[in-house]
C-alpha atoms as a printed R data frame, in Angstrom:
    type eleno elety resid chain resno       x       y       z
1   ATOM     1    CA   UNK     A     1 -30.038 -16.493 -10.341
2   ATOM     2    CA   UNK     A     2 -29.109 -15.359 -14.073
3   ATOM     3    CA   UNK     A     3 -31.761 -12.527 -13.758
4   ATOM     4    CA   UNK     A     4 -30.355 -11.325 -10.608
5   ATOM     5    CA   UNK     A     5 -26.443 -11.312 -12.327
6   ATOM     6    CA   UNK     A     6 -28.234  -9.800 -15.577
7   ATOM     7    CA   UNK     A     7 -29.159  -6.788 -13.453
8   ATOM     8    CA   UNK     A     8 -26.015  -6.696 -11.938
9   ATOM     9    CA   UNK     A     9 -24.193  -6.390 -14.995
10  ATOM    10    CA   UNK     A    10 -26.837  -3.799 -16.189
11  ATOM    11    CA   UNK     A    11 -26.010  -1.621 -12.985
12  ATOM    12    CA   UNK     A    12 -22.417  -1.873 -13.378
13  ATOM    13    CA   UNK     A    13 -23.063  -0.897 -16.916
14  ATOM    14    CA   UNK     A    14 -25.316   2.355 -16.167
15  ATOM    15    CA   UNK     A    15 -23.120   2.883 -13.272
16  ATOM    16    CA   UNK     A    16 -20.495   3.604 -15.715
17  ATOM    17    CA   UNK     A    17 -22.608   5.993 -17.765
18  ATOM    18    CA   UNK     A    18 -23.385   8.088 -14.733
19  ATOM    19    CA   UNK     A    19 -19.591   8.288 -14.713
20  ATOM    20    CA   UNK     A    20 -19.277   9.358 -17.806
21  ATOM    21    CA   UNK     A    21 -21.874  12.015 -17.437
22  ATOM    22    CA   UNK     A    22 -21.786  13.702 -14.195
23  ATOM    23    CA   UNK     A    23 -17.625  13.579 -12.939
24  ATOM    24    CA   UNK     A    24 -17.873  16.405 -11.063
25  ATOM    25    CA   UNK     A    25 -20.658  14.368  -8.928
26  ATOM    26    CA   UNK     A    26 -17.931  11.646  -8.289
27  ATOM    27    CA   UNK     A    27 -15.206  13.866  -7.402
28  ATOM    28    CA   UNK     A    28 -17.652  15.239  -4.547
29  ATOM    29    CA   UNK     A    29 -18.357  11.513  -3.777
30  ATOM    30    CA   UNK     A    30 -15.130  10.726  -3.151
31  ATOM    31    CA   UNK     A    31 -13.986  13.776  -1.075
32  ATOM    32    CA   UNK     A    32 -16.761  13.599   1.036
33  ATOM    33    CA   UNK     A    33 -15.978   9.730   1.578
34  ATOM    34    CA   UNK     A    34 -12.674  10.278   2.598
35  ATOM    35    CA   UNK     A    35 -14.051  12.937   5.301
36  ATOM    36    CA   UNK     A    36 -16.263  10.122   6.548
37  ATOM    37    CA   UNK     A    37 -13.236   8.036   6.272
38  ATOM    38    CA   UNK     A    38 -11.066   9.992   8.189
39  ATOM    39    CA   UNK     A    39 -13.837  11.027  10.937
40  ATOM    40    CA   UNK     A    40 -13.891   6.807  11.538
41  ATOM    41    CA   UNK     A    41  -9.915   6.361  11.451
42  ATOM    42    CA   UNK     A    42  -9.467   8.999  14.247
43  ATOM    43    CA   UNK     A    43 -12.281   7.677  16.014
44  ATOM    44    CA   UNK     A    44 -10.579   3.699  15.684
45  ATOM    45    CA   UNK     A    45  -7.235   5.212  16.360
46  ATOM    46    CA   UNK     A    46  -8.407   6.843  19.614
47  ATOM    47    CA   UNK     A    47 -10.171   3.919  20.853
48  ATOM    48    CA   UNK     A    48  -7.735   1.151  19.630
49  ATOM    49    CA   UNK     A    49  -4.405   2.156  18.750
50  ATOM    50    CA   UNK     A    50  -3.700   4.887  21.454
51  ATOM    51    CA   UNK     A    51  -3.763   1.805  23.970
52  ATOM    52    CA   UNK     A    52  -1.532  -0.866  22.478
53  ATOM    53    CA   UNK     A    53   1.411   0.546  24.705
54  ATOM    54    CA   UNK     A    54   1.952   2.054  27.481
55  ATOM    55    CA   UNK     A    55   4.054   4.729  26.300
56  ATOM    56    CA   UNK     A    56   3.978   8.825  26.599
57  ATOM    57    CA   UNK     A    57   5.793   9.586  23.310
58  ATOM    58    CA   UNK     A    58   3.570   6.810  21.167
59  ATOM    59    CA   UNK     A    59   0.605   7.978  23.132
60  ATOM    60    CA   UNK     A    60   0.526  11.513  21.958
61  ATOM    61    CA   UNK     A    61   1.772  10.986  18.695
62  ATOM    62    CA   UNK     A    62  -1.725   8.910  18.068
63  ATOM    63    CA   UNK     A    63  -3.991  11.433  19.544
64  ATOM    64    CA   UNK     A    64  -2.745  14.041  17.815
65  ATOM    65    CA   UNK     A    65  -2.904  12.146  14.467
66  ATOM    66    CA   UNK     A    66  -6.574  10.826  15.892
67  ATOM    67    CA   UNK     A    67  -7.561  14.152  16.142
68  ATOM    68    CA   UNK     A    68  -5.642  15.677  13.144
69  ATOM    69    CA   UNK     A    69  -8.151  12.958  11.268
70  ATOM    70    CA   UNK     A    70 -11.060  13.566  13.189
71  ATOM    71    CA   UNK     A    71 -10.533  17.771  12.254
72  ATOM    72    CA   UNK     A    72  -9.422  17.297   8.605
73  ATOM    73    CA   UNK     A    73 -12.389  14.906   8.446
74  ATOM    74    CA   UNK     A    74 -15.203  17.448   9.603
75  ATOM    75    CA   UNK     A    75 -13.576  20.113   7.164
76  ATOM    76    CA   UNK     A    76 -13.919  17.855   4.269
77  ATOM    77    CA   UNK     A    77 -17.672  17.419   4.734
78  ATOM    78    CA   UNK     A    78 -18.403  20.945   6.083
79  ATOM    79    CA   UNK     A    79 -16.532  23.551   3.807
80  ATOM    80    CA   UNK     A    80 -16.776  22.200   0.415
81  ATOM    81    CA   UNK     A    81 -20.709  21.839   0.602
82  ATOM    82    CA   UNK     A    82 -20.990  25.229   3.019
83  ATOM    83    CA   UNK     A    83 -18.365  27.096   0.364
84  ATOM    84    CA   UNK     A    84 -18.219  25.000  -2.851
85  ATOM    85    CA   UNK     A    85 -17.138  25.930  -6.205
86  ATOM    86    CA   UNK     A    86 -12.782  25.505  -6.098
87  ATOM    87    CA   UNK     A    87 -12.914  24.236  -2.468
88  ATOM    88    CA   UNK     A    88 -13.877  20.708  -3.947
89  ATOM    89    CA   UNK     A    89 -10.594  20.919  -5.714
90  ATOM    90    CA   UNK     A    90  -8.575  22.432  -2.709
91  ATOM    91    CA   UNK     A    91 -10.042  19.610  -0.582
92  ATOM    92    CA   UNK     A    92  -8.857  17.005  -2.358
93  ATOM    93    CA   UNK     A    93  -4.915  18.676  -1.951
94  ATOM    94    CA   UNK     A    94  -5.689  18.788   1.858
95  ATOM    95    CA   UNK     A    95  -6.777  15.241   1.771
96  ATOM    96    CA   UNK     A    96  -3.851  14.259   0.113
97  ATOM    97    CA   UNK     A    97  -1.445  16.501   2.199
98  ATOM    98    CA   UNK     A    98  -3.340  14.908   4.940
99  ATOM    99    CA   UNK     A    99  -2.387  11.209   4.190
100 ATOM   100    CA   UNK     A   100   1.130  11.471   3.858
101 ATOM   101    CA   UNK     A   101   1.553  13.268   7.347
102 ATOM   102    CA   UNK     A   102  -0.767  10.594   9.127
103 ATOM   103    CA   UNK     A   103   1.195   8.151   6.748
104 ATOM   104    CA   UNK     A   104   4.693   9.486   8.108
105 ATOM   105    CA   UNK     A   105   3.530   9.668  12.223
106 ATOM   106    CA   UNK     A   106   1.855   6.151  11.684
107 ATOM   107    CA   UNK     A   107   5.369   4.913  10.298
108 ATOM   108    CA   UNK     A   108   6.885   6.581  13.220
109 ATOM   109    CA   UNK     A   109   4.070   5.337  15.537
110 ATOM   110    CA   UNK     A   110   4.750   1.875  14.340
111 ATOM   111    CA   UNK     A   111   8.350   2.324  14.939
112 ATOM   112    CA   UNK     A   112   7.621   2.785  18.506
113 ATOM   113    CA   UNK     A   113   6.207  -0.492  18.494
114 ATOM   114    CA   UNK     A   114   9.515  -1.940  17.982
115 ATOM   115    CA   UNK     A   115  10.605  -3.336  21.521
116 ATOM   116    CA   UNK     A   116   6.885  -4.564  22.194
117 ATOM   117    CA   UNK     A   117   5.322  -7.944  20.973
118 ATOM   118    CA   UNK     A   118   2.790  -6.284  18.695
119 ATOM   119    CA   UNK     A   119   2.759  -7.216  14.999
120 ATOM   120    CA   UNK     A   120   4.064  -4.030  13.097
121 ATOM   121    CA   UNK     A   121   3.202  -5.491   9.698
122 ATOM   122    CA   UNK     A   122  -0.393  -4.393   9.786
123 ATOM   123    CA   UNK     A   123   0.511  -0.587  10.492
124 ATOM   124    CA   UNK     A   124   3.102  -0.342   7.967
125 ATOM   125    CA   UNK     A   125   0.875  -1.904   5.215
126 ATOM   126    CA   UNK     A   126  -1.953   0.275   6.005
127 ATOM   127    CA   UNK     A   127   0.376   3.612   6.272
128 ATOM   128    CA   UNK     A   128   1.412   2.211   3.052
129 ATOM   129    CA   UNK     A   129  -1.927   2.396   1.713
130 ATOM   130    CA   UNK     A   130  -2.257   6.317   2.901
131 ATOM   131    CA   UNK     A   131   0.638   6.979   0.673
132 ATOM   132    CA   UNK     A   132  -0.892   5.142  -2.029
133 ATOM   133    CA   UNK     A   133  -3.813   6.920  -1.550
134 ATOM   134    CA   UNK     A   134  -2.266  10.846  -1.270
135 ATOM   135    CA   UNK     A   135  -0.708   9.748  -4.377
136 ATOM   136    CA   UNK     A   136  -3.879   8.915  -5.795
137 ATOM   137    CA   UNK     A   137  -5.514  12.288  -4.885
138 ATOM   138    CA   UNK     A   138  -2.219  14.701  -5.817
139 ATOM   139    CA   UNK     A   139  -3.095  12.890  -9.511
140 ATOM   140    CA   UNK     A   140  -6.307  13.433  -9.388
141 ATOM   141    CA   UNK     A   141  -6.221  16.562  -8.168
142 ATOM   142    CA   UNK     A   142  -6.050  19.131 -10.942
143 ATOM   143    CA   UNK     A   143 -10.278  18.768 -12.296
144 ATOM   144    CA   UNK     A   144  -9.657  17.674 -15.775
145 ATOM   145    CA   UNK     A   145  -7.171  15.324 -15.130
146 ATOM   146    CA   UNK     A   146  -9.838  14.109 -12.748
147 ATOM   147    CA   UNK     A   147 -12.384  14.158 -15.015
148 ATOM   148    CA   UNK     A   148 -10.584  12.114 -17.203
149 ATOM   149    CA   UNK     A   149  -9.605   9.348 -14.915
150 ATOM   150    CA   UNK     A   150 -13.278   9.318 -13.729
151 ATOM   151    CA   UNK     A   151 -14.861   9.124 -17.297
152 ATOM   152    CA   UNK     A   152 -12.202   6.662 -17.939
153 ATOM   153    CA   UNK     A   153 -13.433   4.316 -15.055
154 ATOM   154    CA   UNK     A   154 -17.077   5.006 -16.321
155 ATOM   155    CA   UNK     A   155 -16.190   3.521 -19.757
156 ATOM   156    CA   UNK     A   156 -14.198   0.626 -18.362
157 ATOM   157    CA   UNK     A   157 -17.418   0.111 -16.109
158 ATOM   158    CA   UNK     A   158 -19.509   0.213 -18.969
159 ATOM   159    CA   UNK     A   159 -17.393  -2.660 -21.241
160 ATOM   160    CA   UNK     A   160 -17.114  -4.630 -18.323
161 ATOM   161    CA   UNK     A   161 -20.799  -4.568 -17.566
162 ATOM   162    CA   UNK     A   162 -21.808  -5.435 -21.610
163 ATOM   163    CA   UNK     A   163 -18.599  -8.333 -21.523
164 ATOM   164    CA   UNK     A   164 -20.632  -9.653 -18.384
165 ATOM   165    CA   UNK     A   165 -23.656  -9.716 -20.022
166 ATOM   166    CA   UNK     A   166 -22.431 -11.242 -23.215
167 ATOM   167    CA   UNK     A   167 -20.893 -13.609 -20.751
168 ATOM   168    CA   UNK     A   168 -23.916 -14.382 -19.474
169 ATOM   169    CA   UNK     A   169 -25.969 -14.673 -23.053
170 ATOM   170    CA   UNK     A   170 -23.699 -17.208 -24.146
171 ATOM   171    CA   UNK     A   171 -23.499 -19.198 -20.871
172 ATOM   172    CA   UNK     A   172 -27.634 -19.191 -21.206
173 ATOM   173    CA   UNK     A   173 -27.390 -20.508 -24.580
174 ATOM   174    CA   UNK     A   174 -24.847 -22.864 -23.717
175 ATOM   175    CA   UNK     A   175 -26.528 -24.137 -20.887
176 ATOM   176    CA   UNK     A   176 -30.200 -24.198 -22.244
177 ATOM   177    CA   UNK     A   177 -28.413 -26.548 -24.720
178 ATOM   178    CA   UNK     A   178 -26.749 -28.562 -21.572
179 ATOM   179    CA   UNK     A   179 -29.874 -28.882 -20.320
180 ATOM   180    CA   UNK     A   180 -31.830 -30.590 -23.434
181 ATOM   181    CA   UNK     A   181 -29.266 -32.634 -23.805
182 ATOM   182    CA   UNK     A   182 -29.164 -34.092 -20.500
183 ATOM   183    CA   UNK     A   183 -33.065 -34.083 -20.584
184 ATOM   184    CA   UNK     A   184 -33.147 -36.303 -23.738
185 ATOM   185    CA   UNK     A   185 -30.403 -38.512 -22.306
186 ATOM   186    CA   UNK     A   186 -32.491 -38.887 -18.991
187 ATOM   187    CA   UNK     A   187 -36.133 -39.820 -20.836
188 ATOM   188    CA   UNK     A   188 -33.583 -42.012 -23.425
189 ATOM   189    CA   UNK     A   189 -32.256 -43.961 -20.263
190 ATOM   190    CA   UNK     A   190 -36.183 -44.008 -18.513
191 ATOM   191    CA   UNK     A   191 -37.373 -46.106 -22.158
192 ATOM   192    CA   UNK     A   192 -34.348 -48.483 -21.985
């Protein structure tokens, strides 16, 4: 079990290097996740949320934002790999622009909810989190500030993958020790 958390903390550890040295590959990771991401909330929203209530207005308001998703989705993984260069960077503004409009028809979607007996707390917490998350990417969002945060994360990656495995040194030690001790107690307590 130590050997398994050993490697672990190694990976986390490397993992941070490979922030550190290739950002630009983790800026592309994360814009093309949050084209998968929105492909799959379209495609939930569709199939789930459109049929919570019978109602035109709420109705249309999630299709269009399911297929809003479902378009701004596809773009994300289609032109920044088909046209690359500053489209990464322009992506990541029409990701962002992205979240707060699905943010601000899910709040209004919700709202719709009112006079039904469906719990609205989910929705709002999770339009909440698109917010959170446009605000995330209009930070990010110029490439050196981006860059920064990323190799930032890589460092913090790497100290908390060498505190693990210091963690674990000691904890070896310690217990190796634990483990003698209890051994000579046990053969002490098989003479008496």
């Amino acid at each position: 079990m130590k050997n398994k958390s050993w490697f672990l903390d190694a990976g986390i550890a490397v993992l941070g290097l490979l922030f550190i040295l290739f950002p630009e590959f983790w800026i592309r990771l994360v814009v093309i996740l949050l084209g998968l991401g929105a492909i799959a909330y379209g495609i939930y929203n569709l199939k789930f949320t459109r049929s919570l209530i019978d109602n035109y207005i709420y109705d249309n308001v999630i299709m269009i934002k399911s297929i809003a998703s479902i378009v701004i989705g596809a773009f994300a993984l289609i032109f920044p790999m088909a046209i690359g260069g500053a489209m990464w960077s322009a992506m990541i503004y029409i990701l962002a622009i992205y979240l707060l409009l699905s943010a601000i028809t899910g709040f209004y979607a919700a709202s719709l909810l009112k006079d039904s007996n469906i719990d609205r707390k989910r929705y709002f917490l999770e339009n909440l989190v698109l917010v959170a998350a446009a605000v995330i990417l209009f930070l990010i969002g110029p490439n050196q500030l981006a860059k920064g945060i990323i190799r930032f994360a890589g460092v913090a990656l790497i100290l908390f993958g060498g505190f693990m495995i210091f963690l674990n040194i000691n904890s070896s030690k310690n217990g190796a020790i634990d483990v003698e001790v209890k051994e000579q107690v046990e053969s002490e307590a098989d003479k008496e």
